[in-house]
C-alpha positions in Angstrom: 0.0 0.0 0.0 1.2 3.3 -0.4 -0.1 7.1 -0.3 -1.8 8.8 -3.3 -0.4 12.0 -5.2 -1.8 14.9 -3.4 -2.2 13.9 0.1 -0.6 14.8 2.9 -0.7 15.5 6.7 -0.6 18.6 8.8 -1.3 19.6 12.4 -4.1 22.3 12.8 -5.3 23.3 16.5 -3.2 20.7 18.0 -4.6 17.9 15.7 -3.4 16.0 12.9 -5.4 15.5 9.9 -5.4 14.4 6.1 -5.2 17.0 3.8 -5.7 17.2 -0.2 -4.2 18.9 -3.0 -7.3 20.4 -4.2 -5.4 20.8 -8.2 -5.3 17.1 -7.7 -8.7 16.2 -6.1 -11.4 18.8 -6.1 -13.6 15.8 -4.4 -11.6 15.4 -1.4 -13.7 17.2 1.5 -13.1 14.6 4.4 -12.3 15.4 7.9 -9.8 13.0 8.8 -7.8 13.5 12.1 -5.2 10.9 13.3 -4.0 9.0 16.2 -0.6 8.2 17.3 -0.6 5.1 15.7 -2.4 6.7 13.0 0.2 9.2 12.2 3.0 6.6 12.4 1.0 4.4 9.9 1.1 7.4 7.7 4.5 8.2 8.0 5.6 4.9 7.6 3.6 4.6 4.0 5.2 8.1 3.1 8.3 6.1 2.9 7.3 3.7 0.4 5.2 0.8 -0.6 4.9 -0.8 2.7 2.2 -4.5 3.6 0.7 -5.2 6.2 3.2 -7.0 7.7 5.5 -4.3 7.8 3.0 -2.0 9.2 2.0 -4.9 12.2 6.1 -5.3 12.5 6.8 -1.5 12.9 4.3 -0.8 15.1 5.0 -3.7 17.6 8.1 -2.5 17.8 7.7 1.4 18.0 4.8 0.9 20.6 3.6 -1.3 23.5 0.7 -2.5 22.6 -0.7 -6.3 21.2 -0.2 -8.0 17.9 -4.3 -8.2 18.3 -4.5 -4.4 18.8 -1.9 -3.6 16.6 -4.0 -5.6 14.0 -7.0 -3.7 14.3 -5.5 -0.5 13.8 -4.2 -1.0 11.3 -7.6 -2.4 9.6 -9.3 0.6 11.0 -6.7 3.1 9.3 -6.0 1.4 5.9 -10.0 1.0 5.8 -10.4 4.9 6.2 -7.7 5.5 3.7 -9.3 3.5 0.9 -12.9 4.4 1.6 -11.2 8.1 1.4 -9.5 7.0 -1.9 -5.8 8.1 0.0 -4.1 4.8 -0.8 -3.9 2.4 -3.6 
């Protein structure tokens, strides 16, 4: 999975939320804000192509939390992403 062409992240009022070129997408009019994990996730896809596995792998190792929790975050955040159209 990785990100789409236009999107991005930036903090407003102490929250972190998705953002869209609008010369890219003139659709794009969610209201995404992110977790910790959530921003991690991101950043970690901004690198590159990245599975599932390597998400579930980086996160158990950045934070202390279970593979089972771990697990549903990341279903959580790559189901927001494509419902959004953010990732491929």
């Amino acid at each position: 999975m990785k990100i789409n062409n236009g999107f991005s992240i930036k903090e407003e009022n102490g929250v972190t939320i998705v953002v869209c070129d609008k010369t890219i997408n003139r659709n794009f009019n969610a209201n995404i804000q992110l977790t910790d994990t959530s921003i991690f996730l991101w950043k970690l896809l901004e690198t590159g192509d990245k599975t599932k596995e390597e998400m579930l792998n980086a996160l158990l190792e950045h934070f202390d939390i279970s593979a089972v929790l771990a697990l549903n975050n990341i279903d959580v955040f790559i189901r927001t992403l494509k419902e959004n159209g953010i990732i491929e």
